[in-house]
PAZAPA-4460 file (N, C-alpha, C; in steps of 0.05 Angstrom, whole numbers, plus 32768, in hexadecimal, padded with zeros to 4 digits):
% residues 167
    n_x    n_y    n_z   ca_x   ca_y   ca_z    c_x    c_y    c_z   seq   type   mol
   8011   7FE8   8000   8000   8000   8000   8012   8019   8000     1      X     A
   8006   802E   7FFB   801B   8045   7FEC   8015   8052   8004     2      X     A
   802C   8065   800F   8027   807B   8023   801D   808D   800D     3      X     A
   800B   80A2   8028   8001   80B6   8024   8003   80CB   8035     4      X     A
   7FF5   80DD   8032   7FF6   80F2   804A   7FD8   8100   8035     5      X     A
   7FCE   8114   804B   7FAE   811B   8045   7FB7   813C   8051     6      X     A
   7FB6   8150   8034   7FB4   816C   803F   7F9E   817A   8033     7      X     A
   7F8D   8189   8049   7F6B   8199   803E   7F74   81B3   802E     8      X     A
   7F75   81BC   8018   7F6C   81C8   800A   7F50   81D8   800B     9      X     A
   7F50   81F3   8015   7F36   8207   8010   7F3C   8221   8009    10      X     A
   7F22   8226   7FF3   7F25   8241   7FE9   7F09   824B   7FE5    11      X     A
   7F00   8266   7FE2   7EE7   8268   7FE1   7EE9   827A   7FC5    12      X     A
   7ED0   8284   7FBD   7ECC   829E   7FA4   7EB3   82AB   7FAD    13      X     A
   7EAE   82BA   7FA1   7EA0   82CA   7FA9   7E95   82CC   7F7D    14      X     A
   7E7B   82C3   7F81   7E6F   82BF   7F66   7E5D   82D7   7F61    15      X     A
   7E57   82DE   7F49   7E4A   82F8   7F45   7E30   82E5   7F38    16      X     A
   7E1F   82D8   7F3B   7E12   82BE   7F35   7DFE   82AE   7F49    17      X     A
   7DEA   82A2   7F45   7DD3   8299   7F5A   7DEB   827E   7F5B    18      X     A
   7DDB   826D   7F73   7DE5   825A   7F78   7DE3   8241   7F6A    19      X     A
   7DC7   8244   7F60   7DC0   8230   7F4A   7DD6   822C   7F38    20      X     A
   7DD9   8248   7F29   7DEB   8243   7F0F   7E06   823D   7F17    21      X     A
   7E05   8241   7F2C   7E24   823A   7F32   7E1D   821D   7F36    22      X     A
   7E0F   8213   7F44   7E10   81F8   7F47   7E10   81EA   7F2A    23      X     A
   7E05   81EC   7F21   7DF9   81E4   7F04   7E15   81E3   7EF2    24      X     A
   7E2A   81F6   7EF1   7E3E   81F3   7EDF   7E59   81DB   7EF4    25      X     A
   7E51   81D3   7F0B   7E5A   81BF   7F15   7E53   81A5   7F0D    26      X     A
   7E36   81A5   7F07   7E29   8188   7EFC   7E1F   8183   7EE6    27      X     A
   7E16   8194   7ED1   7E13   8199   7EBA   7E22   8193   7EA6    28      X     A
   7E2C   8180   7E96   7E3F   8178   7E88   7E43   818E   7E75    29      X     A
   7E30   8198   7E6E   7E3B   81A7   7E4D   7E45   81C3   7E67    30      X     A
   7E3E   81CA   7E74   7E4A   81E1   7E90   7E69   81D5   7E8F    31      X     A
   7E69   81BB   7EA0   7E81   81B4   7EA1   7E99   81BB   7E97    32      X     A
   7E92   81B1   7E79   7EA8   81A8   7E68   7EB4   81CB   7E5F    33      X     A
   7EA5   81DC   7E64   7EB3   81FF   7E60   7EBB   8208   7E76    34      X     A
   7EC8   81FA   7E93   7EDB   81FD   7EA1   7EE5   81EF   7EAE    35      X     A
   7ED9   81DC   7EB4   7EE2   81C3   7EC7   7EFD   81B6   7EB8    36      X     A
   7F18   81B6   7ECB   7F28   81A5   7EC6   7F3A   81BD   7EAF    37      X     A
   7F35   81C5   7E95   7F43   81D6   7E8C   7F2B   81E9   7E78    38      X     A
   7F2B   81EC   7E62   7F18   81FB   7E4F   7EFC   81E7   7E3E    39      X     A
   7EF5   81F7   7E33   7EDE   81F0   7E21   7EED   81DA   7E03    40      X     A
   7EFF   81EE   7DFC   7F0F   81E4   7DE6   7F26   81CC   7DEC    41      X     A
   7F22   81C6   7E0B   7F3D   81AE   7E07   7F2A   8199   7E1E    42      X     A
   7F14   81A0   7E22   7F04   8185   7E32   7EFA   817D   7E1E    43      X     A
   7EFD   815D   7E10   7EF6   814E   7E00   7EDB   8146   7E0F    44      X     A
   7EE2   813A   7E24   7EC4   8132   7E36   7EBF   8131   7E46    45      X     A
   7EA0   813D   7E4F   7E97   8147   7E6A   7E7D   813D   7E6C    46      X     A
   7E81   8124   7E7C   7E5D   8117   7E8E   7E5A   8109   7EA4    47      X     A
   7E49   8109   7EAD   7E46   8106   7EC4   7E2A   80F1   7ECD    48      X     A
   7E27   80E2   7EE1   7E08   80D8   7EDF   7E05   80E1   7F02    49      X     A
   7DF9   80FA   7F0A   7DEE   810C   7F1A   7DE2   80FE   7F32    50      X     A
   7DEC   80F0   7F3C   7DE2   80E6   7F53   7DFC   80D4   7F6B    51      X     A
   7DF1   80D7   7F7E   7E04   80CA   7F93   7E06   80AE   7F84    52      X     A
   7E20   80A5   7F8B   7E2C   808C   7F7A   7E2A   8096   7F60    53      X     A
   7E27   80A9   7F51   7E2D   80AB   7F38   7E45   80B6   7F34    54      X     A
   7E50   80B1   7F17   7E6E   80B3   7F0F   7E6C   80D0   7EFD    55      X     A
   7E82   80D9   7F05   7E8A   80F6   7EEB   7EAE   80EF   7EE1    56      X     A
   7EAB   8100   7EC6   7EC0   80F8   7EC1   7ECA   8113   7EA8    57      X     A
   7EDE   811F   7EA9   7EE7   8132   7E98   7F06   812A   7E89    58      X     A
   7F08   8132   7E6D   7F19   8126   7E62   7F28   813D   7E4E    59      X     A
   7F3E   8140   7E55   7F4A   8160   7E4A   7F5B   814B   7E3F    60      X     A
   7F63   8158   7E20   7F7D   8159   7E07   7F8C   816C   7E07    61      X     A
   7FA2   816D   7E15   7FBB   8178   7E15   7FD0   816E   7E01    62      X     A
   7FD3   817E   7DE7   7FED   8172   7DD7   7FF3   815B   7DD1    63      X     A
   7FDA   8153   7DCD   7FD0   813D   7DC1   7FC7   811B   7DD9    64      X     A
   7FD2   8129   7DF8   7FC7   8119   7E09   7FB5   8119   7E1C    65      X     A
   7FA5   810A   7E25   7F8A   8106   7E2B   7F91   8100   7E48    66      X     A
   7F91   811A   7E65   7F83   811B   7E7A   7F69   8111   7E86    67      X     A
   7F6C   8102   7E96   7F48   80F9   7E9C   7F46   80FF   7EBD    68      X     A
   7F37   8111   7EC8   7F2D   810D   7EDF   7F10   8105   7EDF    69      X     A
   7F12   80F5   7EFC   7EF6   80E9   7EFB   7EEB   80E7   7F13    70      X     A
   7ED7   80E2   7F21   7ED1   80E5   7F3C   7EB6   80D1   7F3B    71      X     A
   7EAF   80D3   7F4C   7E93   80C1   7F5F   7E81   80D7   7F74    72      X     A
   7E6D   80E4   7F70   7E5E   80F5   7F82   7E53   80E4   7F98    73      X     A
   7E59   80F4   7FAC   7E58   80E6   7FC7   7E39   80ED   7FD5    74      X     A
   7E39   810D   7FCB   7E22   8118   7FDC   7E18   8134   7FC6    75      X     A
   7DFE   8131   7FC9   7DEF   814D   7FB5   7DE2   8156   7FBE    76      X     A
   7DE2   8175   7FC8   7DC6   817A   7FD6   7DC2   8198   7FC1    77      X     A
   7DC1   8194   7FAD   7DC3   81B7   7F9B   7DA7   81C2   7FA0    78      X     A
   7DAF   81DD   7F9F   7DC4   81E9   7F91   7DD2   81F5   7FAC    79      X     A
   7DD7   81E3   7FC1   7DE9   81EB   7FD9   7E08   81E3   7FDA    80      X     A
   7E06   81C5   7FD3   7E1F   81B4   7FDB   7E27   81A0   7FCA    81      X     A
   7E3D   819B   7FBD   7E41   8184   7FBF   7E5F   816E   7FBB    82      X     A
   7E53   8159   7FC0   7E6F   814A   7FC9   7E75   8137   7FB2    83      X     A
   7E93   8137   7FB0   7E9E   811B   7F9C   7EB4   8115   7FA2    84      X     A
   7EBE   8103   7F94   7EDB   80FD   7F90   7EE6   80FD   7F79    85      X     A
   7EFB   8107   7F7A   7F14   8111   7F60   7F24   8101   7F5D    86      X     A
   7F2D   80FD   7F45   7F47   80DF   7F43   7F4D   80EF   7F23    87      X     A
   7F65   80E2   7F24   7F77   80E9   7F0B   7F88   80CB   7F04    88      X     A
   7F74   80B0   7EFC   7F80   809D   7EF8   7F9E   80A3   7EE6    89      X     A
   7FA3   80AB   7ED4   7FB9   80AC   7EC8   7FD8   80AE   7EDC    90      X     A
   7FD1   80BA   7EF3   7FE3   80C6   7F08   7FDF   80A8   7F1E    91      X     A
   7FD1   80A6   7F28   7FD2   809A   7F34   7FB6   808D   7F3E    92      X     A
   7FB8   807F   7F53   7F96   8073   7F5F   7F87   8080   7F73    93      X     A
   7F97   8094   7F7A   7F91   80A9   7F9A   7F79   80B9   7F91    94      X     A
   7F60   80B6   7FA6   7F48   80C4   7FA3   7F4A   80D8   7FB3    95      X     A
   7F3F   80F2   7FAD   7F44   810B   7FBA   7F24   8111   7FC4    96      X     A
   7F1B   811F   7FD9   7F00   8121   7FD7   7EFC   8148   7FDA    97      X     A
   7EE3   814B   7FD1   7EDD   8161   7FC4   7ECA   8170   7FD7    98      X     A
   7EBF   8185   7FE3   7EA5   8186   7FEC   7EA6   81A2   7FDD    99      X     A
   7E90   81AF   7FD3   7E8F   81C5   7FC6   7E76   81D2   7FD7   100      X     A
   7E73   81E3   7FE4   7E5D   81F5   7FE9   7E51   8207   7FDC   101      X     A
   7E35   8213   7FD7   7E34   822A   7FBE   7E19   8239   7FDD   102      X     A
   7E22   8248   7FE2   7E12   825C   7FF2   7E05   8278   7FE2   103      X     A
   7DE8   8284   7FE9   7DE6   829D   7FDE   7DF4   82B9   7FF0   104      X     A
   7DF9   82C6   7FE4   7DFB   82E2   7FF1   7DF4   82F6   7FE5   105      X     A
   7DE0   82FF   7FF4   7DDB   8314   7FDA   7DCD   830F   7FBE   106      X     A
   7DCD   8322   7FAC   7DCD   8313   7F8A   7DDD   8308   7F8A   107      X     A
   7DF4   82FB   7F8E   7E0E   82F0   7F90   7E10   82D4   7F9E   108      X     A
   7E21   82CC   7FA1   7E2B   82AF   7FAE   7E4F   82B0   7FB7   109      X     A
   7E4A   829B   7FC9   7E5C   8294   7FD4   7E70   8274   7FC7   110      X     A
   7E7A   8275   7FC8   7E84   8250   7FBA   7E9A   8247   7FCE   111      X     A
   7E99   8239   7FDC   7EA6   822D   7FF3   7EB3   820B   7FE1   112      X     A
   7ECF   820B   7FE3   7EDF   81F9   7FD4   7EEC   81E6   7FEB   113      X     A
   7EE8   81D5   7FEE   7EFE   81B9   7FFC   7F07   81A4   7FE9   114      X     A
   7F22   819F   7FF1   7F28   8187   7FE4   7F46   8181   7FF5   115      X     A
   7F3B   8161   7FFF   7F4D   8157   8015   7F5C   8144   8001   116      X     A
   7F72   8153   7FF2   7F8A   8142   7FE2   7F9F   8129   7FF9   117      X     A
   7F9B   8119   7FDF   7FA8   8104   7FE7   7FC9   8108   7FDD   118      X     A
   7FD3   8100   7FEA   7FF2   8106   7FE1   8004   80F4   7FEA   119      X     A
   8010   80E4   7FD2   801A   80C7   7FD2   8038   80D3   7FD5   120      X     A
   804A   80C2   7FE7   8066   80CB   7FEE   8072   80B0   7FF3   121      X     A
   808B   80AF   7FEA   80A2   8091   7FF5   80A1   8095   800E   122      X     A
   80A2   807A   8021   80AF   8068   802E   80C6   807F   8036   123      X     A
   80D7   807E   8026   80F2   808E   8036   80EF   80A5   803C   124      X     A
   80D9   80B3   8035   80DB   80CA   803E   80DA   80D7   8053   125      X     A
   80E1   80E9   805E   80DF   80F2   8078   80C7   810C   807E   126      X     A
   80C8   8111   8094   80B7   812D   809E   80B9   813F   8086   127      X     A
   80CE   8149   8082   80D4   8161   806F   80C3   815D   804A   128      X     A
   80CD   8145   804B   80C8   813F   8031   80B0   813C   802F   129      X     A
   809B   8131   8048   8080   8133   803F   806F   8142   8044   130      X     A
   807F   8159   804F   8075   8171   8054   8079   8187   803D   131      X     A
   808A   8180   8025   8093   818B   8016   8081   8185   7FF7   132      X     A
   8079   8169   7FF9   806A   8157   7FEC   8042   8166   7FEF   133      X     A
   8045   8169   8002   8020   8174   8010   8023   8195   8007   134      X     A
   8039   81A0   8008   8039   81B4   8002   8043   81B2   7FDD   135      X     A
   8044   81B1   7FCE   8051   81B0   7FB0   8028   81A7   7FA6   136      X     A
   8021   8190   7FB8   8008   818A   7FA7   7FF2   8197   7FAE   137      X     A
   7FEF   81AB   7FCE   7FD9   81BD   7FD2   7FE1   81D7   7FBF   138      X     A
   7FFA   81E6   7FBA   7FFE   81FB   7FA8   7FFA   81F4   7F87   139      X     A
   7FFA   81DB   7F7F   7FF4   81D7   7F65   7FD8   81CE   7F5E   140      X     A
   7FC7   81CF   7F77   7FAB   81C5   7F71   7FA3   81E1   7F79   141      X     A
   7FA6   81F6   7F89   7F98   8205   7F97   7F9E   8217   7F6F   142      X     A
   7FB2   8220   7F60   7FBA   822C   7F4D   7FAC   821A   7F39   143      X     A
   7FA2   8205   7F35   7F8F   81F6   7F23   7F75   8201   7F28   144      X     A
   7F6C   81F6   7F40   7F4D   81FD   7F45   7F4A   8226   7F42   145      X     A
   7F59   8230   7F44   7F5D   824D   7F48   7F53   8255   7F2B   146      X     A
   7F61   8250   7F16   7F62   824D   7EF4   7F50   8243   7EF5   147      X     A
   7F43   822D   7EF5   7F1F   821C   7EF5   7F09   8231   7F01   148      X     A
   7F14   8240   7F1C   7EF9   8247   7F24   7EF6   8265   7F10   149      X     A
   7F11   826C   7F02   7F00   828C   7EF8   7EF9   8284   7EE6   150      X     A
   7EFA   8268   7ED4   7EED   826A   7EBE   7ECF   8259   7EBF   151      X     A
   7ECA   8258   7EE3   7EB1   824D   7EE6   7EA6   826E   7EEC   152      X     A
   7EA7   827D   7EFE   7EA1   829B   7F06   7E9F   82A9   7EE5   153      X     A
   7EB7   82A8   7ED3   7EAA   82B9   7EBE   7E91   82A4   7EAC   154      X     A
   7E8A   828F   7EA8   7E78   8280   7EA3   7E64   828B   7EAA   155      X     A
   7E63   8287   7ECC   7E3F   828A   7EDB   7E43   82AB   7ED2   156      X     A
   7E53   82B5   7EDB   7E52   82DB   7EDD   7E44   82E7   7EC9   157      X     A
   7E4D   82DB   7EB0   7E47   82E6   7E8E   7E2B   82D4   7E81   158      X     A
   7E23   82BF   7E9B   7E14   82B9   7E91   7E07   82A3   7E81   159      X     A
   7E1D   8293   7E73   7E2E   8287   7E62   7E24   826C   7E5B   160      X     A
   7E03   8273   7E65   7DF5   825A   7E60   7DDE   8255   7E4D   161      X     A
   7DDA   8237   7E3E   7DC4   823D   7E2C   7DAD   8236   7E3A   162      X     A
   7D95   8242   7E2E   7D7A   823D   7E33   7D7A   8222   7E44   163      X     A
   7D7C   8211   7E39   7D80   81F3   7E3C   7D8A   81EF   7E67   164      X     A
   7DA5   8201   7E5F   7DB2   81FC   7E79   7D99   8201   7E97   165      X     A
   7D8B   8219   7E8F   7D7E   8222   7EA6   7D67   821C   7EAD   166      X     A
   7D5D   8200   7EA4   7D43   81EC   7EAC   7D48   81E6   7EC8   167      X     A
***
């Protein structure tokens, strides 16, 4: 069995957007696939089957290779909350879990972000190194999701949805 170590990851935004729509470009596949994970133009595929025990899965082409994250929803309570798990089979088997909050304020919203990364480290390593290890993968996820959430904020902000989306 592989060591690990487990560091929480939180960030919040502040959405110019109801909570619905914000929820909605979290679960909404055709929402999805225009920010989740990287852009509109390099997510090949974005779906999901919307329910606890159901699977999602997003698939970005980078220079000609194919990224896949994919997760399992744990918990849905929209347009308030909700929970999954994140995996990046290509990298490795380590499940990360997600909780996302979407609060109103105002005309506005709140977006409350968790994600308790898993972070796989050798055997030989010591204190330093896996403290070095928790810190390299909370600054490279917190600078991922950061890039993800403004192109979810300019999405809901501008609007950015079809007829279709807002049933």
């Amino acid at each position: 069995m592989k060591k690990t170590a487990t560091i929480v990851l939180t960030m919040a935004r502040r959405i110019n957007a109801n909570s619905t729509d914000v929820f909605k470009a979290w679960t909404k596949p055709e929402l999805m696939k225009k920010w989740l994970f990287t852009t509109e133009a390099r997510n090949v595929v974005a779906k999901n089957d919307l329910r606890v025990g159901g699977k999602w899965e997003i698939v970005d082409r980078r220079e000609g290779e194919e990224y896949r994250a994919t997760g399992e929803y744990l918990e849905i309570d929209a347009p308030h909350r909700l929970g999954f798990t994140f995996e990046m089979p290509q990298f490795n088997d380590l499940q990360d879990q997600v909780i996302v909050w979407v609060s109103p304020v105002g005309q506005a919203c709140e977006m409350t972000f968790k994600q308790e990364i898993v972070v796989p480290h050798e055997e030989s390593w010591g204190p330093e190194d896996i403290q070095q290890a928790m810190k390299e993968y909370s600054e490279q996820s917190e600078e991922g999701w950061d890039k993800m959430f403004e192109g979810l904020k300019q999405l809901v902000e501008t609007r950015d949805v079809t007829p279709s989306d807002n049933k």
